[in-house]
N, CA, C and O atoms as a MOPAC input file, in Angstrom:
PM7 MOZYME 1SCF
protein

 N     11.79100 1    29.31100 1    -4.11600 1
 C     12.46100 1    28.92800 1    -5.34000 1
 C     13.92400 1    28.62600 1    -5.02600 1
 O     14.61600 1    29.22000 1    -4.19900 1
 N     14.35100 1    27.43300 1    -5.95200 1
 C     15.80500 1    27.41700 1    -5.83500 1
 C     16.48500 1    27.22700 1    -6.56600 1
 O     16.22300 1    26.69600 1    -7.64500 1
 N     18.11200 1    27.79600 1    -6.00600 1
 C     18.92900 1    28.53200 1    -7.58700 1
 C     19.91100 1    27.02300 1    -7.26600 1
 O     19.98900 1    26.48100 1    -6.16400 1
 N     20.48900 1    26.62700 1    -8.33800 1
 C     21.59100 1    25.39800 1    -8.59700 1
 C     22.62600 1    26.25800 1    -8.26700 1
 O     22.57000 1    27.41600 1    -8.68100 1
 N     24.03200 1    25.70500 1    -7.25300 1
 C     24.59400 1    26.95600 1    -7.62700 1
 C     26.00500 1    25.59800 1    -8.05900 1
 O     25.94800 1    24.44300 1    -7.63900 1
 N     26.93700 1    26.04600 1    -8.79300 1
 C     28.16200 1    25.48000 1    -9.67700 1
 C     29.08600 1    26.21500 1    -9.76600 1
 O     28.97800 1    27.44000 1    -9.83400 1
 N     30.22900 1    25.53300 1    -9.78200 1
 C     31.08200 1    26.26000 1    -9.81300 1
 C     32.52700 1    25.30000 1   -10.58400 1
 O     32.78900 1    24.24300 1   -10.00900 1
 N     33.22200 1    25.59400 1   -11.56600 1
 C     34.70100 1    24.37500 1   -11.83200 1
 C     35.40600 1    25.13100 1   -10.66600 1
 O     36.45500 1    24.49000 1   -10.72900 1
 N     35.56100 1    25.76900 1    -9.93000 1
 C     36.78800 1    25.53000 1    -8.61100 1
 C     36.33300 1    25.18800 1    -7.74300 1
 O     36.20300 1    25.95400 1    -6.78800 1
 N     35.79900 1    23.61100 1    -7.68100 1
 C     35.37800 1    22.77200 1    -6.68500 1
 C     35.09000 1    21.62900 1    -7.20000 1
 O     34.45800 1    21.88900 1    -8.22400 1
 N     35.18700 1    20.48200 1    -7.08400 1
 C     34.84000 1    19.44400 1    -7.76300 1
 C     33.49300 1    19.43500 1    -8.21900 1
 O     32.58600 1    19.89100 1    -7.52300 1
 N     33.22400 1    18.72000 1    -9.85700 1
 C     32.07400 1    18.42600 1   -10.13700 1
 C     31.14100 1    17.46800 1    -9.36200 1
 O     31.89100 1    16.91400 1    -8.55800 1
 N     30.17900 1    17.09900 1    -9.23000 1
 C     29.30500 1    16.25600 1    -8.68600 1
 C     29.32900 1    14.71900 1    -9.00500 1
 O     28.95500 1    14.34200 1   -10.11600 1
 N     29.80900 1    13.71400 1    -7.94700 1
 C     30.03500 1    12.28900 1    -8.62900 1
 C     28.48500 1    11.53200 1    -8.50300 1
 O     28.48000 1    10.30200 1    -8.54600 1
 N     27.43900 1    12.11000 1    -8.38000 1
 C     25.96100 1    11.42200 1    -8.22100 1
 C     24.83000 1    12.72800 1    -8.91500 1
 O     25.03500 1    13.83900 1    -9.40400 1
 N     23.83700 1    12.06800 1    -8.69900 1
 C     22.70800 1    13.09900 1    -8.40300 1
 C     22.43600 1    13.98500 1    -7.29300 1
 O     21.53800 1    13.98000 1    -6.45200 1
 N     23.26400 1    14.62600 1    -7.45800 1
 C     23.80700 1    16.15600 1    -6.94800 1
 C     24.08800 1    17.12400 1    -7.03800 1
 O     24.92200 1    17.22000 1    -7.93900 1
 N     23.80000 1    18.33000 1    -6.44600 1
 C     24.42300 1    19.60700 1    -6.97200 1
 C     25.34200 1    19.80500 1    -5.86600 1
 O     25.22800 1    19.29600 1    -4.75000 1
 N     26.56400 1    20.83900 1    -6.39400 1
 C     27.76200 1    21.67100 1    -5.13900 1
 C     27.15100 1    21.85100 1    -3.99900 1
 O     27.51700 1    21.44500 1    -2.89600 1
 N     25.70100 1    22.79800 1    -4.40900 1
 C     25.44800 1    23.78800 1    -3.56500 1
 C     23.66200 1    23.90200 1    -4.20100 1
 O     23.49900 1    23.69500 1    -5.40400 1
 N     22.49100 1    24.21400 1    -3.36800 1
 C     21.12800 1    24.92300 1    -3.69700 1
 C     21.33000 1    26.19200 1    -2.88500 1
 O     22.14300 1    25.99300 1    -1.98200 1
 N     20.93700 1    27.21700 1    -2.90900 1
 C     20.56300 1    28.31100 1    -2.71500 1
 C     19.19100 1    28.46100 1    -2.57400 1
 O     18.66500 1    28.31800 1    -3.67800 1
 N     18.02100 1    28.78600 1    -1.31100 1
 C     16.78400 1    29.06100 1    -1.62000 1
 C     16.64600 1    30.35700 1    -0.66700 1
 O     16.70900 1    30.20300 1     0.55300 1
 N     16.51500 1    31.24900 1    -1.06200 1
 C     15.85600 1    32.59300 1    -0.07500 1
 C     17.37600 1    32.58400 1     0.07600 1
 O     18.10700 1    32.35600 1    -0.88800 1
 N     17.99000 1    32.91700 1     1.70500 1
 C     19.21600 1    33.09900 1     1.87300 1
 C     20.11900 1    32.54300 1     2.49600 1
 O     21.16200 1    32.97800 1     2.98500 1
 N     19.42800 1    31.01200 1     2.43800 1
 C     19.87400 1    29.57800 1     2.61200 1
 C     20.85200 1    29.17700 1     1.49700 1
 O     20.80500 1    29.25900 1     0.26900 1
 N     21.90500 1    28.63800 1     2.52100 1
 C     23.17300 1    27.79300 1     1.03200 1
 C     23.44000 1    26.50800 1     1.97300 1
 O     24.25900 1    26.40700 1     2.88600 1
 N     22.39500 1    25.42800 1     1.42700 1
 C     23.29000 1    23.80100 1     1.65100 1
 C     24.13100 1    23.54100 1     0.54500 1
 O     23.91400 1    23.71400 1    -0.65400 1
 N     25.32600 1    23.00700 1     1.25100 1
 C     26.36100 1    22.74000 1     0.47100 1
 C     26.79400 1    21.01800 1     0.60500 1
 O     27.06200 1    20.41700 1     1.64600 1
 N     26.76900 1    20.61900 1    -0.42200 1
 C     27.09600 1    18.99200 1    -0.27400 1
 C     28.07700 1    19.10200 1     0.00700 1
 O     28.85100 1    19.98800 1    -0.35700 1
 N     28.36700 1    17.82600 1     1.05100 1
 C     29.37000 1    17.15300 1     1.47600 1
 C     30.67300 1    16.88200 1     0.68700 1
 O     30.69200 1    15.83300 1     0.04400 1
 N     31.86300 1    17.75200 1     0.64000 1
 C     33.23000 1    17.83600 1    -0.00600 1
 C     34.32800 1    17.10700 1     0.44000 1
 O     34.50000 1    17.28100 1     1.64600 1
 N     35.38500 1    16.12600 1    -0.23000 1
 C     35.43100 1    15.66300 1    -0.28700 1
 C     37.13700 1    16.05100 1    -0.70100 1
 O     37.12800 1    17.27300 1    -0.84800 1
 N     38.41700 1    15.59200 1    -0.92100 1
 C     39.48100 1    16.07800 1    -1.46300 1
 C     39.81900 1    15.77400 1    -2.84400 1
 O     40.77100 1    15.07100 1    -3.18200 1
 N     38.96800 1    16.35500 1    -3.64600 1
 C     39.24500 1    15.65300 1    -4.66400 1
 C     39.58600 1    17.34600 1    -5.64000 1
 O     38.95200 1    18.40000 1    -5.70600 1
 N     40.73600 1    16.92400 1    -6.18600 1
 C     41.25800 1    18.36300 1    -7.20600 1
 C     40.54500 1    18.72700 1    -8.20900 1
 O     40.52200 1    17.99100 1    -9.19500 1
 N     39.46700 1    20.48200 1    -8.19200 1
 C     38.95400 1    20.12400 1    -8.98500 1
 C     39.80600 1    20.39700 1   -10.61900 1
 O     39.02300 1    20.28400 1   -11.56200 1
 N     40.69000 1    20.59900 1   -10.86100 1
 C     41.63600 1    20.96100 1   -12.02800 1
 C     41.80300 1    19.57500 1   -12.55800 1
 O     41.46700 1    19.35400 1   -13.72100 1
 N     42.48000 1    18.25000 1   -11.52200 1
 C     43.09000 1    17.15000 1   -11.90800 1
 C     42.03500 1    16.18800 1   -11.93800 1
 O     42.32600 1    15.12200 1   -12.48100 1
 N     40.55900 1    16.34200 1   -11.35700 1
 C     39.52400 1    15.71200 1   -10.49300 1
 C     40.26200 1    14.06700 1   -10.06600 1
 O     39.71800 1    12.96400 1   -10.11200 1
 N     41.72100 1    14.44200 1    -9.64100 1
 C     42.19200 1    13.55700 1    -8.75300 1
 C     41.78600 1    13.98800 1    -7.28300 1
 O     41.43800 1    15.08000 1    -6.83200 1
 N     41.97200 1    12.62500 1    -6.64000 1
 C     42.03200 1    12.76200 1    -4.78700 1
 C     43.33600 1    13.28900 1    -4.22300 1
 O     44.42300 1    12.76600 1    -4.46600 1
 N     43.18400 1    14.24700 1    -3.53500 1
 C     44.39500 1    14.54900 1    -2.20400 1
 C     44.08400 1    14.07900 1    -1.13200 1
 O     43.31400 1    14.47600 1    -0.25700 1
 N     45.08000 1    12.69700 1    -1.27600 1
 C     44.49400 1    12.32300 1     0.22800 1
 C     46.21000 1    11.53000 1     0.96200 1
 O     46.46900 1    10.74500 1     1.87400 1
 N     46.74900 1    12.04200 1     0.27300 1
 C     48.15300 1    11.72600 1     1.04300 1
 C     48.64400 1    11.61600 1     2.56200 1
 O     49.01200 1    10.63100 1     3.20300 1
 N     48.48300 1    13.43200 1     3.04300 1
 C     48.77600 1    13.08000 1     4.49700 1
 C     47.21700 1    14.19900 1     4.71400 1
 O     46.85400 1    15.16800 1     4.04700 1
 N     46.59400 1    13.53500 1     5.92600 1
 C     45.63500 1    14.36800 1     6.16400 1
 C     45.29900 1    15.92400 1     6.30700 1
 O     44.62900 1    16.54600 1     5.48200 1
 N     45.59900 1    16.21600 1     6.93000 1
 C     45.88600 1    17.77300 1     7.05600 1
 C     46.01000 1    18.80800 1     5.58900 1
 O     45.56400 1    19.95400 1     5.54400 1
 N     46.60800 1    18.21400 1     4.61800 1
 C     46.77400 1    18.59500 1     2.81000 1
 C     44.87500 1    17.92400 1     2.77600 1
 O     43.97200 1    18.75800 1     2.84800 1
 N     44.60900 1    16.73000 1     2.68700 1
 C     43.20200 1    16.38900 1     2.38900 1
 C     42.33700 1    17.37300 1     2.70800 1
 O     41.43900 1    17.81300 1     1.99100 1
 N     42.66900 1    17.75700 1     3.96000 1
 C     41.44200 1    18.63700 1     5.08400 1
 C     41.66500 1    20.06700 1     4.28700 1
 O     40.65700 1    20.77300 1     4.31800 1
 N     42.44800 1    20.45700 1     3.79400 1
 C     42.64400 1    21.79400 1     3.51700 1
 C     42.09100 1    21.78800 1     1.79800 1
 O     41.62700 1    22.77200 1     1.22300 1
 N     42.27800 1    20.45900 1     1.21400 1
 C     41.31100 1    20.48400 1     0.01100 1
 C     39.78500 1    20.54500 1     0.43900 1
 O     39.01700 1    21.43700 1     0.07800 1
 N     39.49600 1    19.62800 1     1.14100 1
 C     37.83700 1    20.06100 1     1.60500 1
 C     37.56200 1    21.51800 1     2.01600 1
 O     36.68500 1    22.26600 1     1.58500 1
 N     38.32400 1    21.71100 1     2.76800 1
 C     37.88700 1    23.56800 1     3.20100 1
 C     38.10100 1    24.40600 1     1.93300 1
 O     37.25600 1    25.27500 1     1.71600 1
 N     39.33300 1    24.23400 1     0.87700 1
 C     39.31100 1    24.85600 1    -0.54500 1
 C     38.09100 1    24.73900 1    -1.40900 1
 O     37.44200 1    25.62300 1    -1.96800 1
 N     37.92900 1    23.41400 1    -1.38500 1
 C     36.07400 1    23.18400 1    -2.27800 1
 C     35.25900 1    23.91800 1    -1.45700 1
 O     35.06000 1    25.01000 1    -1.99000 1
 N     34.73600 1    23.82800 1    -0.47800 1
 C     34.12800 1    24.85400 1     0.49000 1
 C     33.49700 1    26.33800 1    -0.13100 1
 O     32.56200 1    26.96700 1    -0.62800 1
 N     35.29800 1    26.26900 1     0.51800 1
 C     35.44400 1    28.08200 1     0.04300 1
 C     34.79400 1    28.46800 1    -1.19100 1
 O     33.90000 1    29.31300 1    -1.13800 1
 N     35.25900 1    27.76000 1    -2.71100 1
 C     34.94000 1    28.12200 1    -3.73600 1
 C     33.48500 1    27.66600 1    -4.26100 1
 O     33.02900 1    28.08800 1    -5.32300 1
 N     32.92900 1    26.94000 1    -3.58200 1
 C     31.37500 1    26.78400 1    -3.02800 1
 C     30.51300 1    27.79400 1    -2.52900 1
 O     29.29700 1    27.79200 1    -2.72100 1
 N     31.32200 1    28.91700 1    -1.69500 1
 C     30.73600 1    29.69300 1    -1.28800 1
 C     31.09500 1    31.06600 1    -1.49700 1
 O     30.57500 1    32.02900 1    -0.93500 1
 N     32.30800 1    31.09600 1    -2.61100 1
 C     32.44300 1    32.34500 1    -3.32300 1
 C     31.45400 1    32.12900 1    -4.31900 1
 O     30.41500 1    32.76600 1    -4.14600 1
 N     31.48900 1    31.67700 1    -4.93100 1
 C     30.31300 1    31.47200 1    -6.16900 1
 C     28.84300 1    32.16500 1    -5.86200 1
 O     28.19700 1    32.94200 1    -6.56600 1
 N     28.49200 1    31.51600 1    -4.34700 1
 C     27.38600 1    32.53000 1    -3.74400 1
 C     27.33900 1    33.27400 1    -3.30200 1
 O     26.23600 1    33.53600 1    -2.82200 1
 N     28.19700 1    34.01700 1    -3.13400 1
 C     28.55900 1    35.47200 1    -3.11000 1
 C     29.05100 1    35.24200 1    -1.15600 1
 O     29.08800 1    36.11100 1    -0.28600 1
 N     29.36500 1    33.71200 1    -1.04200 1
 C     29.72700 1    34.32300 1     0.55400 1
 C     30.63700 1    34.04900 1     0.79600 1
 O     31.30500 1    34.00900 1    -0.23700 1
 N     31.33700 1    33.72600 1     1.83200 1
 C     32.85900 1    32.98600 1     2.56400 1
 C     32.40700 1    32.52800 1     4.08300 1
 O     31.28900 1    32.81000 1     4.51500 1
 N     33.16100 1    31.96000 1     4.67900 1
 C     33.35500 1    30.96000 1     6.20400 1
 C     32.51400 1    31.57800 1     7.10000 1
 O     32.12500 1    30.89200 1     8.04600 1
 N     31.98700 1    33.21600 1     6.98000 1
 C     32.13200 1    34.30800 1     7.57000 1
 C     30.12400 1    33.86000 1     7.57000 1
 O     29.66100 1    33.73500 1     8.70400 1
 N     29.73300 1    33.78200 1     7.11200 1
 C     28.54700 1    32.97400 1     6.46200 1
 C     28.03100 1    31.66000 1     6.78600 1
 O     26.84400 1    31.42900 1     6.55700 1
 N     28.95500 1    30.56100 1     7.40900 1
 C     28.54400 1    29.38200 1     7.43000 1
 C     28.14100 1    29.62100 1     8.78500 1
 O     28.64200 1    30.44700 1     9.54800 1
 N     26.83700 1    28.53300 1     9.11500 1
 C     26.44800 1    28.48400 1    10.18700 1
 C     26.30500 1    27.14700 1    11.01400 1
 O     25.94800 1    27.23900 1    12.18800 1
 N     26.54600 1    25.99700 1    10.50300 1
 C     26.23200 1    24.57100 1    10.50900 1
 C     27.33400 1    24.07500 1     9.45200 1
 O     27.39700 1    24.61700 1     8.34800 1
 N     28.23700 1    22.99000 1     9.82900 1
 C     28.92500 1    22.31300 1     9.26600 1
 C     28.19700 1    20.62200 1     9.73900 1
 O     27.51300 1    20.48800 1    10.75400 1
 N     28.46700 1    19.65800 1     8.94000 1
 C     28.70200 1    18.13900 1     9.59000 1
 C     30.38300 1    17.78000 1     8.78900 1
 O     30.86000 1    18.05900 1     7.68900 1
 N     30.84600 1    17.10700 1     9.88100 1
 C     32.22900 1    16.73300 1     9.48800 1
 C     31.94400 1    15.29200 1     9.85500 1
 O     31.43100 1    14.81600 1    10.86800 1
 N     32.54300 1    14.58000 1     8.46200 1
 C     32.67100 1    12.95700 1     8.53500 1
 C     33.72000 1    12.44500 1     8.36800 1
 O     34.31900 1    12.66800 1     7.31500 1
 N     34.20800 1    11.70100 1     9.23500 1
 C     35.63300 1    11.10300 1     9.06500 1
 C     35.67700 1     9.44500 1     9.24900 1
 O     34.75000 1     8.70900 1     9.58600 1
 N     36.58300 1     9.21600 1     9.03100 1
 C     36.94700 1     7.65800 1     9.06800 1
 C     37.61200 1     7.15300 1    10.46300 1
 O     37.98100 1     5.98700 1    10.60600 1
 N     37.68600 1     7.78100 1    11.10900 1
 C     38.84900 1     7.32600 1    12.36900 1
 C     38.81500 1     8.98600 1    12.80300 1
 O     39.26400 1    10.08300 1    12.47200 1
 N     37.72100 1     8.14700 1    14.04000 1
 C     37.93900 1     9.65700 1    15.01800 1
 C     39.55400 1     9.87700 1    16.04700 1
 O     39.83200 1    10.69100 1    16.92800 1
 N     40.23400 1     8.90600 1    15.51600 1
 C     41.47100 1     9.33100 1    15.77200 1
 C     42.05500 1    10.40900 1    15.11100 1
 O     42.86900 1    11.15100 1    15.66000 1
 N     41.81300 1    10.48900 1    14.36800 1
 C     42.33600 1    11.46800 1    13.05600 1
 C     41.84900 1    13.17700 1    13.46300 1
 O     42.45300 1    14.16300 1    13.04000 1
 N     40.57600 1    13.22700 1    14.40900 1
 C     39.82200 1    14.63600 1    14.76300 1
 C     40.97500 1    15.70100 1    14.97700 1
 O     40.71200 1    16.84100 1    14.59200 1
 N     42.26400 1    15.46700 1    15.56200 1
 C     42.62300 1    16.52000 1    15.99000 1
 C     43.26400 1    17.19500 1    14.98300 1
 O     43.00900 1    18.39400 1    14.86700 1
 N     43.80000 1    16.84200 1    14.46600 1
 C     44.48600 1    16.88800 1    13.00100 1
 C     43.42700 1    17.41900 1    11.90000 1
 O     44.06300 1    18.01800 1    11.03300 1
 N     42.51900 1    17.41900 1    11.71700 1
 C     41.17800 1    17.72500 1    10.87900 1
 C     40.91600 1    18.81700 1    11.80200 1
 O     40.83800 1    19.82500 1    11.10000 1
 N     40.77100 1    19.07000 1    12.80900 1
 C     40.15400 1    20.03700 1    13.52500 1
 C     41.39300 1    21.39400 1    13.15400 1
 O     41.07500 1    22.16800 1    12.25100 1
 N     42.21600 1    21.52800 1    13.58800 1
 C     43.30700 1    22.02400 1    13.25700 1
 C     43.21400 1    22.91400 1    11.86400 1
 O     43.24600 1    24.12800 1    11.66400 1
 N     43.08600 1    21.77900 1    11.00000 1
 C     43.30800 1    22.60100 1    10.06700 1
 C     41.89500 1    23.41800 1     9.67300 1
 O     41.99900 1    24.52500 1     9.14600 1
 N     40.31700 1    22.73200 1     9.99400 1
 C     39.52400 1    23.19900 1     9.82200 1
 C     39.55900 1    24.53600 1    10.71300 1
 O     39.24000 1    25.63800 1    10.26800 1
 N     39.92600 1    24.33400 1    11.83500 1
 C     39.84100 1    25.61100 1    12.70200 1
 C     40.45000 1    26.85100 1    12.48000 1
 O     40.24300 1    27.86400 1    13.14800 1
 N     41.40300 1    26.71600 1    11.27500 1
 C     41.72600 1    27.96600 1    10.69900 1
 C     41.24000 1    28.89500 1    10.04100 1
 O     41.64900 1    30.04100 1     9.85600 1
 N     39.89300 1    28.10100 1     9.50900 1
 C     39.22700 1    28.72400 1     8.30000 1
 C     37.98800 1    29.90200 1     8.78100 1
 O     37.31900 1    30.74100 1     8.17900 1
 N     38.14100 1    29.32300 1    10.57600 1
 C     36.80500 1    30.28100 1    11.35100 1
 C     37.38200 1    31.19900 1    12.04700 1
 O     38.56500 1    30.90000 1    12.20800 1
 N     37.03000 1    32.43700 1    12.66600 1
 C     36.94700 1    32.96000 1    13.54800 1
 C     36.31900 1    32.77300 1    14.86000 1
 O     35.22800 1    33.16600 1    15.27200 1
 N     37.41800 1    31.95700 1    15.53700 1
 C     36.70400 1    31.28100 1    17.39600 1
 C     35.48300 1    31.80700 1    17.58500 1
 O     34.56500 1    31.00800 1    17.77200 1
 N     35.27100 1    32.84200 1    17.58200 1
 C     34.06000 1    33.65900 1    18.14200 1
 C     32.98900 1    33.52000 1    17.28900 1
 O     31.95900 1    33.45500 1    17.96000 1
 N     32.77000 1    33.44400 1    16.08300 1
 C     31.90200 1    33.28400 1    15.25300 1
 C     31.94400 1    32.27100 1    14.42400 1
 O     31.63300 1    32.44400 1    13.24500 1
 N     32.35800 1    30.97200 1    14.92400 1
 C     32.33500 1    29.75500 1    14.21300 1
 C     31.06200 1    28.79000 1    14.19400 1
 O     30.18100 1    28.64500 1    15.04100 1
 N     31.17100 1    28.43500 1    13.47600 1
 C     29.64500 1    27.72600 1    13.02700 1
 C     29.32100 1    26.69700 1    14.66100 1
 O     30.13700 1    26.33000 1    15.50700 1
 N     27.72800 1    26.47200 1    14.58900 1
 C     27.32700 1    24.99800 1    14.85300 1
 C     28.42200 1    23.73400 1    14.21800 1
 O     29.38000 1    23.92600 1    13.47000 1
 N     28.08000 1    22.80400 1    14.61300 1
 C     28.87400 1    21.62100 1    14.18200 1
 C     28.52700 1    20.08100 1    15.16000 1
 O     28.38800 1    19.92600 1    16.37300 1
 N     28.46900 1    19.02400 1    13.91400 1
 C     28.76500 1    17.36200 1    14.52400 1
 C     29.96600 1    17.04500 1    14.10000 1
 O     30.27100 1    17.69900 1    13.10200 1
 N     30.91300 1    16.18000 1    14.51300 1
 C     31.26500 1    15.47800 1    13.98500 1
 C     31.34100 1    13.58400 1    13.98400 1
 O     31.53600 1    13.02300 1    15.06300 1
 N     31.23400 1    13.06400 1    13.18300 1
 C     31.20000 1    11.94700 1    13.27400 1
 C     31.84500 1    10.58900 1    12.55400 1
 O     32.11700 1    10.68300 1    11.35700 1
 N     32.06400 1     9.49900 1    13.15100 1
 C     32.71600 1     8.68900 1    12.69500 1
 C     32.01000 1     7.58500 1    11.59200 1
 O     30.85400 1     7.27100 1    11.87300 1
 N     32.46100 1     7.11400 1    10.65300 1
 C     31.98600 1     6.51300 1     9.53700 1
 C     32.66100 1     5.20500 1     9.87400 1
 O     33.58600 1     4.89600 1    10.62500 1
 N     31.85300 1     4.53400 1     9.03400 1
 C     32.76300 1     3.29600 1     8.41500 1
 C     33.25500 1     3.22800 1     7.09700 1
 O     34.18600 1     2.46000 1     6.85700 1
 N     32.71800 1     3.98300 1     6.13100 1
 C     33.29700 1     4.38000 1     5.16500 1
 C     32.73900 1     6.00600 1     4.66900 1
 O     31.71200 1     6.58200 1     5.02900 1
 N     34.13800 1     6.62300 1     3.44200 1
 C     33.28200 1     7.91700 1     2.80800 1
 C     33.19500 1     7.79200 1     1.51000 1
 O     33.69100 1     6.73100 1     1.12700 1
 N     32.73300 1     8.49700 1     0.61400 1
 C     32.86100 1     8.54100 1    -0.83700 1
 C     34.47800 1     7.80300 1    -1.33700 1
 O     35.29600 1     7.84300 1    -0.41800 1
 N     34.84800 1     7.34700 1    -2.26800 1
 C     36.50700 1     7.08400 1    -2.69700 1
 C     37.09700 1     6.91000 1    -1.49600 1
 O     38.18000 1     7.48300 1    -1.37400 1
 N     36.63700 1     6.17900 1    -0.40800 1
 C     37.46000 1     5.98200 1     0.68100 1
 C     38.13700 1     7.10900 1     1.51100 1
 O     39.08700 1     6.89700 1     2.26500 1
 N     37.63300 1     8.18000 1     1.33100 1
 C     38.62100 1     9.05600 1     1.31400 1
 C     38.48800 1     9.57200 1     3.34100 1
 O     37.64100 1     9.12900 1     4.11700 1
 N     39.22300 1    10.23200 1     3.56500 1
 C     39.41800 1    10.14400 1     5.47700 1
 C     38.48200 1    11.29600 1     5.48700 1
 O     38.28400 1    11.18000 1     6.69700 1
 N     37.81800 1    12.19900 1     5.20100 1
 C     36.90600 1    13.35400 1     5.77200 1
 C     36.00000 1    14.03400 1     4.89400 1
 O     36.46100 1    14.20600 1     3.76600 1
 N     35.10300 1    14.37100 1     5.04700 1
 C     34.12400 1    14.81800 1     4.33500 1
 C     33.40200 1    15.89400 1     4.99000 1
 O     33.24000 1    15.64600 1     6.18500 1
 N     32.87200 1    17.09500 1     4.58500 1
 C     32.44400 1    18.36600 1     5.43000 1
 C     31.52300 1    18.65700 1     4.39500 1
 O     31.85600 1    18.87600 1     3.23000 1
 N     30.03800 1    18.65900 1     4.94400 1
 C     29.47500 1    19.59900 1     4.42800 1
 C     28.99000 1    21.15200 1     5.30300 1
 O     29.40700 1    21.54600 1     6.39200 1
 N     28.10900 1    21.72400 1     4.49800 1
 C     28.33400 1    23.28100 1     5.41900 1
 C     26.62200 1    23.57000 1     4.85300 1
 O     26.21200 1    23.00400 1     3.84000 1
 N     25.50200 1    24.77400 1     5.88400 1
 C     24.95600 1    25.05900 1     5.82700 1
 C     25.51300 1    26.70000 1     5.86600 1
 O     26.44800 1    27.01200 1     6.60300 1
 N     24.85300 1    27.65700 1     5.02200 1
 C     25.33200 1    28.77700 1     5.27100 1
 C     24.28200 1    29.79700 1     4.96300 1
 O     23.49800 1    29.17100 1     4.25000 1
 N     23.70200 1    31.32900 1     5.13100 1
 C     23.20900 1    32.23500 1     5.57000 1
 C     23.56900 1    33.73000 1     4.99200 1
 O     24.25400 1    34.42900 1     5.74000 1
 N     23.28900 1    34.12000 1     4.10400 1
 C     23.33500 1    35.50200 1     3.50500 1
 C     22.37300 1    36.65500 1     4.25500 1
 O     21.15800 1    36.72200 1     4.06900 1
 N     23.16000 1    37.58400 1     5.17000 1
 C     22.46600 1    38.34500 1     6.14800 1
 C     21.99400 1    39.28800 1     4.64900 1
 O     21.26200 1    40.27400 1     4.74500 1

């Protein structure tokens, strides 16, 4: 069985989509995006502010299910210009603990949702 999971501190859904499903003690989390969920404007000014809105939707993606970063096991990161990785990495790499940081791809697009430079979704795991 599976639970919808929602949350307003994360952006609403711009398709036929949910945030997040929950089944057993599985959490796929759609692909986030910088978009405010208060203003449901884009932060996409200088990257690094963008990247830290995607890891904020994240987060509040996965408080809602009772988890945090601590939990994720599988990310995909999509960007526009794998020039841009180190700078995205950076700031994503704050959000893990080296030692217990997820699986991960990352990959280059030709485009993302609203144009926007990065997109992360996350698979995550309730021990």
């Amino acid at each position: 069985m599976k639970k919808i999971i929602k949350t307003d501190k994360a952006p609403a859904p711009i398709g036929p989509y949910n945030q997040a499903v929950l089944t057993g003690n599985m959490l796929y989390i759609s692909g986030q995006i910088a978009l405010n969920p208060e203003t449901n404007k884009l932060e996409t000014g200088e990257l690094q502010a963008e990247t830290t809105r995607v890891m904020q939707n994240l987060k509040a993606i996965l408080a809602e299910a009772g988890m945090d970063f601590e939990n994720v096991i599988k990310t995909s990161i999509f960007i526009s210009d794998m020039n841009n990785f180190a700078k995205i990495n950076e700031v994503y790499a704050s959000y893990f603990n080296a030692e217990t940081a997820p699986a991960r791809e990352t990959v280059e697009v030709a485009n993302l949702p609203k144009f926007v430079n990065v997109e992360i979704s996350a698979i995550a795991v309730k021990d």
